[in-house]
Structure formats: structure tokens, C-alpha cells
N, C-alpha and C positions, 0 to 999 in steps of 0.2 A: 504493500500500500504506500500509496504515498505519505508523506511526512512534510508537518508545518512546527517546526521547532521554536517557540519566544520565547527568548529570557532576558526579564526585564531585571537587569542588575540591580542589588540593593533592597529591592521589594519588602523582604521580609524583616519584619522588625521584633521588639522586646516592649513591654509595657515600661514605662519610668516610673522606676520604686519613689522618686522623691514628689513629683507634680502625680502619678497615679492614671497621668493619660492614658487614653487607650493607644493602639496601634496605629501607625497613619492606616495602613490596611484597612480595620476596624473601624477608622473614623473617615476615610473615602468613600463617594458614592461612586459605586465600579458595578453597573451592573449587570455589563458583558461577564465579565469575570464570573457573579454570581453566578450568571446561569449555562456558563460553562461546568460549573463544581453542581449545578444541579442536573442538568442536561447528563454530565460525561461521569466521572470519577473525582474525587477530591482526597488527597492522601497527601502524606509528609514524607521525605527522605532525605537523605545524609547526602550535601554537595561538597565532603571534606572527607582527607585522606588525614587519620591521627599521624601517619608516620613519617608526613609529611607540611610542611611549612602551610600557617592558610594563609592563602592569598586567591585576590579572585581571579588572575590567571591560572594558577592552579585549580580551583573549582571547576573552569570554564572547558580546560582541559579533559579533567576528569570526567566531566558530562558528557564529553563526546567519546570517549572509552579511550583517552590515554592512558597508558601506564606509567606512572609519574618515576615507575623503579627504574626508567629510562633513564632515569636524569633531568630535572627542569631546563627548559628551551631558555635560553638567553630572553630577557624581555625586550632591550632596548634592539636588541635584530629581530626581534619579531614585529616590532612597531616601523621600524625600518624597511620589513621586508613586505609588511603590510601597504606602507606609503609608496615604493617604488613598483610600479606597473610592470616594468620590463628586467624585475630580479628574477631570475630564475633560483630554482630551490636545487641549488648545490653544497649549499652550506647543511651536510647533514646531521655535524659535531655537534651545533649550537640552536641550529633549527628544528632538526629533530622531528622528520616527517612521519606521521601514520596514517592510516586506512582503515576509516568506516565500513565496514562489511557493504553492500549493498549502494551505497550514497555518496563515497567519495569517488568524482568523476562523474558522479550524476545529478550534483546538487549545488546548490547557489547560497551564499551569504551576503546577511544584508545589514549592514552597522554604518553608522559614522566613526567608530574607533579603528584606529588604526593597527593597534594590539591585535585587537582581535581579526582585522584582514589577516593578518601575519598567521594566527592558530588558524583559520580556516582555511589558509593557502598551504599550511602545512598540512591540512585534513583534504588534501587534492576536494576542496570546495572552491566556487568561483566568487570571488568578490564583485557585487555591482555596487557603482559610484551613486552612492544619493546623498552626499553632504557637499550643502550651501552655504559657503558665508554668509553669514548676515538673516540665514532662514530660522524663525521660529521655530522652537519646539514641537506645537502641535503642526504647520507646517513639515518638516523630518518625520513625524509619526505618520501622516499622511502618504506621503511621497513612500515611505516603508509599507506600508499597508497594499499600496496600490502596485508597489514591484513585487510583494513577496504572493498575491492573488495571481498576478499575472505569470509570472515564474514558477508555479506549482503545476501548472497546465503543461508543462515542457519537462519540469526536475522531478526528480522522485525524491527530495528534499531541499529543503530550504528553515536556514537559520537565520533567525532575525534576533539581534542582541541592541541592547536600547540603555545608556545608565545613567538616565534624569534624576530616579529616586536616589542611587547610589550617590550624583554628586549633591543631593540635597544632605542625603544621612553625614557626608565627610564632613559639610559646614553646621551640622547639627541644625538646623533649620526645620521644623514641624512641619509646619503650615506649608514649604514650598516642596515640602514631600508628599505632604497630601493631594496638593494641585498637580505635581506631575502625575501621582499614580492614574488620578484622576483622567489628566488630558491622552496618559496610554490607554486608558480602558475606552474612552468615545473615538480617538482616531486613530489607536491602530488595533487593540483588539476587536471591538466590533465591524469595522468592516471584512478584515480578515473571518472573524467565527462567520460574519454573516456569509461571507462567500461560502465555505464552508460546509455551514448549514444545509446550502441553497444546493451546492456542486451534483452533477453527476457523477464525479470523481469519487475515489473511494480516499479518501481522507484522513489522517491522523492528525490532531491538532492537539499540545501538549503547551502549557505557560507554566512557568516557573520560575525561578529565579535564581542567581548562584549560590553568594553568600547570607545570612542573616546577618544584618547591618545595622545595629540600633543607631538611631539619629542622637540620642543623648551621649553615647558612648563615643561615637567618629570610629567606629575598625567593625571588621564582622567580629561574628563569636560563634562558635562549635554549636551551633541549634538546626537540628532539620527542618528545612527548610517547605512551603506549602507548594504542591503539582497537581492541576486541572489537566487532565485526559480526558479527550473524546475523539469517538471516532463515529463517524458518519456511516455507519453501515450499520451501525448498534445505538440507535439515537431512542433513548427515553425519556418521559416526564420529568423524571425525579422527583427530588425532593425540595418540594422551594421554601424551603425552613433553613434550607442548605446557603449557606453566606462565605465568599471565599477570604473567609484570615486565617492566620496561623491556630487560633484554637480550635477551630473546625478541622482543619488537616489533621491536627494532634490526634483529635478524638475518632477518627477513621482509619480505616484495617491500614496497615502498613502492607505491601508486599514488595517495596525494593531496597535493599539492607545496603546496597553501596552506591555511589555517586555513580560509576556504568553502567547498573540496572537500568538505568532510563533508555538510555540509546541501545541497549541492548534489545531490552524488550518492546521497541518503537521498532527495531530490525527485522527482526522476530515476528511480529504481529503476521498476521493476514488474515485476508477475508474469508476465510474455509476455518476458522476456528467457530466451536460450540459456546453457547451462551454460557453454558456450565462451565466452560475451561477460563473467562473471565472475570478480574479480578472484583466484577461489582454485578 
């Protein structure tokens, strides 16, 4: 099946013991997201390796099924390698290329980060150009939305990595974490679910995020993180009591114990599986 990969850096957060707030999560109104976690699956997992350093390149890595006992990739070449169009990947030392079962060579990435062209170019994934100087946020989320729709009809995946909340949680700022989470759930997760939704295509469509990033703290912290799963061939009611924060995920079955579970079991999937073999 095909494959719609979004991880919205950052996303996930921690309650603050001292003001008692709740989650931006918790206190956005996202309610694509919701009825993704009501529609699909809503579960929590682990985007961090204990044996390894957390950082969201690492996370981001480990998502797409790196094995980090490689050796971490140089950052500042991967950011490098991501910016220069015409580097080829022979630097295998510090760049450190691997292979998506199924996806690498057949699928597309879609960021304004640079870093991460660099991990997707190293995931033989293709980078499209959609960052504008001077373009607004919801502008970028748009402009994502509408490549990663269009590019799903040709790739058998596509990653789309976005980190508004992430650079909201680094300045500790609430309120402009709340508004980004916000302005990705109306311009780039629902046009994408809707497409989705709508497609003839047989579709996986999977948000999540890397690290959990509390905005009062500035750094991630070792928390599993919340994962909306749906797939368009297995489309149900649900449950609309169902609301996607972190303590909703919590309280739902777990079935992926490591950070490569996700793209494994997005690899993995097809359309010939029983409702019974189904984790919901």
C-alpha cells in the first residue's frame, strides 16, 4: 500500500508541574487530528534509542528503520548534503546510506529542513523544493499539503517533516505552540486526511511526531510519544470521545515496542490482511 508518513517535530509535550497547564496538544483545537485517532488507530511509542544519545536526528533516523549501531551520520554533512542538489552520496563514512524495504527509490520527501533532505537523501528518498523566503507558515503547510497529495498518486511513499511546534517548545513559548499545532492541523493535515479519505488509492496515512519536547523545559525527554494510523481500506466510525493528546495515546493498547516498529509495520501492511490480524 501506499504510504503518507507526517511528523510534525516537537508535537508532543508534558503538563507544567509549576503553572499546571495543560498540553498545547490538549489545549489546541486540531480537529483533523481528532478524527484521525477516531476514524484510524491512536497509540503511543518509543521515538528513542536508551543506548543511544536523544536527539531529534536521531529519533528521525530511527523512524525510518536506521540502525543507529551504525554509527551516527555527521549532522553538519547531512545538512550540507541536504542543501547541495548536485552532491552525490559518496561520502558513505559520515553519511551513512540505508534502505527502506519497499520505499527507498520509490518515494519523495517533503521538509523545508535541510537536515533532514540530507536523512532522506541518504534513505534513497527524493527531496522536493517547497521553501520560500519570506512565505508564511500556514503558506509552507499548504504548499506541503498540496505536493505531498499530489506525489502519493506516482510514490509508494512520501514523508512530510514540518518543526513549527518544535521551534516554538526550544523558545518555551505556549501560546505560539499552540497556534502552530493549530495552523498544521487546518493546512496541512486536513487537506492531506481529506485527500485520503476521498482517494481510490489504497492508502496509509500515519502523524506522529519525533521527540516529546516540553515547551517549559526547551530539550525532548524519554516519553513515548502519540501515533494516529489509518488506513483507507479499513475506515471506521470510531470512537468520537476519542481526542488526539498524549493521555489518550497512553491509555490505548501499545503494539510497537521500538522506534522501527512504525516503518516496519507501514512496510509490512497490505491490503489482503484480516480485520482480526489488526491492531484495533
Amino acid at each position: 500500500m501506499k504510504t503518507i508518513l507526517i511528523v510534525v517535530a516537537g508535537m508532543a509535550d508534558r503538563p507544567d508541574p509549576i503553572t499546571s497547564k495543560d498540553t498545547p496538544l490538549t489545549t489546541a483545537h486540531i480537529p483533523s487530528l481528532d478524527l484521525l485517532g477516531q476514524r484510524g488507530i491512536l497509540t503511543s511509542f518509543p521515538t528513542y534509542d536508551d543506548r543511544f544519545p536523544i536527539s531529534h536526528v536521531n529519533s528521525l533516523l530511527s523512524l525510518l528503520g536506521y540502525d543507529l549501531q551504525r554509527g551516527e551520520p555527521n549532522v553538519n554533512q547531512l545538512m550540507e548534503f541536504g542543501l547541495d542538489h548536485n552532491h552525490q552520496l559518496t561520502d558513505f563514512e559520515t553519511l551513512r546510506p540505508f534502505v527502506i524495504p519497499g520505499f527507498s527509490g520509490h518515494g519523495v520527501c517533503i521538509t523545508p529542513s535541510a537536515w533532514v533532505r540530507g536523512v532522506a537523501k541518504c534513505a534513497f528518498l527524493r527531496p522536493l523544493d517547497i521553501y520560500s523566503p519570506g512565505s508564511a507558515d500556514a503558506e509552507i503547510a499548504d504548499a506541503m499539503a498540496k505536493l505531498a497529495t499530489q506525489s502519493i498518486q506516482n510514490e509508494e511513499f512520501v514523508l512530510v517533516y514540518i518543526d513549527t511546534p518544535l521551534k516554538a517548545s526550544l523558545k518555551g513559548n505556549y501560546q505560539e505552540k499552540v497556534r502552530a499545532i493549530e495552523q498544521i492541523d487546518r493546512h496541512l493535515i486536513a487537506p492531506i486526511a481529506d485527500f485520503v479519505w476521498k482517494s481510490e488509492l489504497m492508502i496509509n496515512l500515519a502523524v506522529t511526531t519525533d521527540l516529546t519536547t516540553p515547551w517549559h523545559r526547551r530539550r525532548p525527554t524519554k516519553i513515548d510519544v502519540p501515533l494516529a494510523l489509518y488506513f483507507n481500506n479499513h475506515d471506521s466510525e470510531g470512537d468520537l470521545e476519542i481526542s488526539f493528546t498524549e493521555v489518550e495515546s497512553f491509555l490505548s493498547e501499545r503494539f510497537l515496542l521500538e522506534p522501527s516498529d512504525l516503518i516496519k509495520y507501514l512496510i509490512n501492511f497490505s491490503v489482503s490482511e484480516s480485520e482480526d490480524e489488526l491492531p484495533f
